[in-house]
N, C-alpha and C positions, 0 to 999 in steps of 0.2 A: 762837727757841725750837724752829717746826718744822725749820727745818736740825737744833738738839743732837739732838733727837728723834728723825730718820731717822738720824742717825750712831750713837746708842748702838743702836739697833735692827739696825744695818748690823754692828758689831759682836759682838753678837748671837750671830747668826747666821752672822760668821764663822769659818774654822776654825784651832785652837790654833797659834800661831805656832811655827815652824818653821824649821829649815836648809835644808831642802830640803821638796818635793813632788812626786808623781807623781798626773799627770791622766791619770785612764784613762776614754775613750768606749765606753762599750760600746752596744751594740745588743742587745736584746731581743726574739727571736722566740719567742711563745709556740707558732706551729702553722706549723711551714717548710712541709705540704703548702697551707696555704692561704695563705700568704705568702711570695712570692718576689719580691720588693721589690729590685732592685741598689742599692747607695748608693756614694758614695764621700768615706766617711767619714774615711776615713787621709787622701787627699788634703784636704778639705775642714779638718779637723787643723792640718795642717802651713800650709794660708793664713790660716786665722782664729787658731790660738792661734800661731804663732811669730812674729809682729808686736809680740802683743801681751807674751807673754813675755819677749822680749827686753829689755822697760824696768824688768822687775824682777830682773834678775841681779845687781843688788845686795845686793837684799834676801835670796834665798834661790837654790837651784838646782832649776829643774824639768823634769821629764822627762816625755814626753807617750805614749801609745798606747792601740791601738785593738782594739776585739774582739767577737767574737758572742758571745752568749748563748742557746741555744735551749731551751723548753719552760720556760717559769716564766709561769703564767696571772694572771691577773688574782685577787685573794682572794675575789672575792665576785661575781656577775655583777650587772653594773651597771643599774643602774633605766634603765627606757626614760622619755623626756619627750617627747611628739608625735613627733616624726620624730629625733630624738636621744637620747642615754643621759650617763648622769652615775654619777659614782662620790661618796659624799660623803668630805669630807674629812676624816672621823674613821677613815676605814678606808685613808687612805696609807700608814700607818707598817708595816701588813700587806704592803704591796705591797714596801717597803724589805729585809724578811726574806728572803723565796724569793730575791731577787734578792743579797742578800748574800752567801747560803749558794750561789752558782755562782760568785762570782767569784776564788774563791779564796782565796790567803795573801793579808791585807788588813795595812794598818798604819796607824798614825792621821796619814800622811802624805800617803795616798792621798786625793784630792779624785775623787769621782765623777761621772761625767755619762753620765747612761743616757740612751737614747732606746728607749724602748719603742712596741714596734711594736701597735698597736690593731688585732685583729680585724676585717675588714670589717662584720662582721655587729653590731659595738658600734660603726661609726661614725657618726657624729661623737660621739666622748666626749668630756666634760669631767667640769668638777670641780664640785659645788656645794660652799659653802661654808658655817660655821656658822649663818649668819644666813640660811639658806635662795637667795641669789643664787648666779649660775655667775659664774665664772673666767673674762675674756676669754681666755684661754691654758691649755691644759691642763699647766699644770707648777708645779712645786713643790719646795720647798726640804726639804733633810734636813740640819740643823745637825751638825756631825760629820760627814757622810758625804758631800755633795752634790746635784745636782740631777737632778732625772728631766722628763723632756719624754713625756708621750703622746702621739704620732704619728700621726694619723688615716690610715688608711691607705689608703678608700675610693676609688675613681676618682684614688687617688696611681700614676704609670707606672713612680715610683723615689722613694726615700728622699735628698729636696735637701738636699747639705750647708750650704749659703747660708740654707734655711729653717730648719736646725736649727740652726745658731750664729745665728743671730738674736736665737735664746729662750737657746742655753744659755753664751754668751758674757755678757752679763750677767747669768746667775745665777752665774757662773763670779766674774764681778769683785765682787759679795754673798758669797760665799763666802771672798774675800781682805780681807774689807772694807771694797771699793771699792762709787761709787756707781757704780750698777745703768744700764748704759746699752751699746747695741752697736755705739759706735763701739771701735777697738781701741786708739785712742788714750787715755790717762792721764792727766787734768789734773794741772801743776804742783803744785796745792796738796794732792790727794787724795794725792798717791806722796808728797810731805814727810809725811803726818799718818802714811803706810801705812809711812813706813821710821822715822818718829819711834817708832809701835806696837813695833813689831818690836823696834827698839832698846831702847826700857822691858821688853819683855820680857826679851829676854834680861841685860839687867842683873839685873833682878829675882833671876830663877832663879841667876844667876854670886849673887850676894849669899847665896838662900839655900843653894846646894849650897859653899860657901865656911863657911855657918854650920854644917852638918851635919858639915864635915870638924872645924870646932875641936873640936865637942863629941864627936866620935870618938876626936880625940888626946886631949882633957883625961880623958877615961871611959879610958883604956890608959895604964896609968904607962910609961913606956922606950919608949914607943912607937918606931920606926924608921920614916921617913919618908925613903925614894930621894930622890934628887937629882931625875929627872924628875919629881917630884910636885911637887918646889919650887917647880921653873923654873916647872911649869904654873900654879901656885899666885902666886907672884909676876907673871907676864905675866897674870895673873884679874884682880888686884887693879889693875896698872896700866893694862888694859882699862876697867874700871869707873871707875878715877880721870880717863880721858880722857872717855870716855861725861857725866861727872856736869858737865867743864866746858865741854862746845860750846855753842856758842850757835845 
């Protein structure tokens, strides 16, 4: 029951199935004069997600990159607690906005992973949560959009790619619907349920974008229907009729 439990939750929280996906890192510098952090993020990219990507090109096509973001602050400045600060987690979704509105033309293929750079002066931030405890890990999930990592930045000499795929490589594989873990490896069983998904869906949508086209033709008497509509029409149907009988 707690495995159904974590899978429909995993679910969830993952993002609308897809042909394709484009993973973009970006980094977030709210104040470049007080932060000049090197990272080697594009490098760090290309080790941790091209491993991992590679065992889903079945499922879909994804394309990776990297980029800054500068001057997008925090929404609210964050409550001090003894020697630390916290942001609660009712005021995330404000943090999702500013950050949205720099990254440009967006599509809902785009999977996000921000790494926002923390203020020295707010480090060590985290996150409290509804029930008044902190977050071992300052980061968090955005259903539809992706994941964001706050980055302490304090006594940090550079921004370690190895420390941030740590956190955002399993929130990466929660986002696909995988369980949450930062090995880059895919168990057997998880990538059958993850391409089983996949496949339900897209039948799904072939079934109803198949239902919208009859009741287009039957609503237009004389209607004329190309020959390529056919073809594609007919390789629909006996897509779906091979889909219905795998075992």
């Amino acid at each position: 029951k707690q495995w159904y439990q974590r899978r429909v939750r995993g679910v969830m929280n993952a993002m609308a199935v897809s042909t394709s996906y484009n993973i973009l890192v970006t980094v977030v510098n709210p104040d470049p004069a007080t932060i000049s952090l090197p990272h080697d993020l594009a490098e760090a990219s290309q080790q941790y997600l091209a491993t991992f990507l590679k065992q889903l090109a079945t499922i879909a096509t994804f394309t990776y990159q990297t980029q800054v973001v500068r001057y997008v602050t925090l929404p609210h400045r964050p409550a001090q607690n003894g020697d630390s600060f916290y942001i609660s987690e009712s005021s995330l979704p404000h943090l999702i906005t500013p950050i949205e509105s720099k990254l440009g033309t967006s599509t809902s293929n785009d999977i996000n992973l921000i790494v926002y750079l923390v203020e020295p002066q707010f480090s060590p931030l985290t996150i409290r949560k509804h029930d008044g405890s902190f977050q071992s890990l300052a980061t968090f999930l955005s259903p539809q959009f992706g994941a964001v990592l706050l980055f302490n930045t304090k006594e940090k000499p550079s921004v370690d790619g190895r420390e941030v795929f740590s956190v955002l490589l399993p929130q990466l594989k929660q986002l696909l619907g995988l369980r949450a873990s930062n090995n880059s490896r895919i168990d057997a069983r998880e990538l059958f349920l993850l391409k089983s998904r996949t496949a339900l869906t897209h039948v799904f949508r072939s079934v109803d974008t198949l239902n919208s086209l009859i009741s287009l033709v039957d609503s237009i008497p004389n209607m004329v229907i190309g020959d390529h509509i056919a073809d594609q029409v007919s390789l629909s149907i006996i897509g779906i009729e091979r889909a219905c009988t795998l075992r």
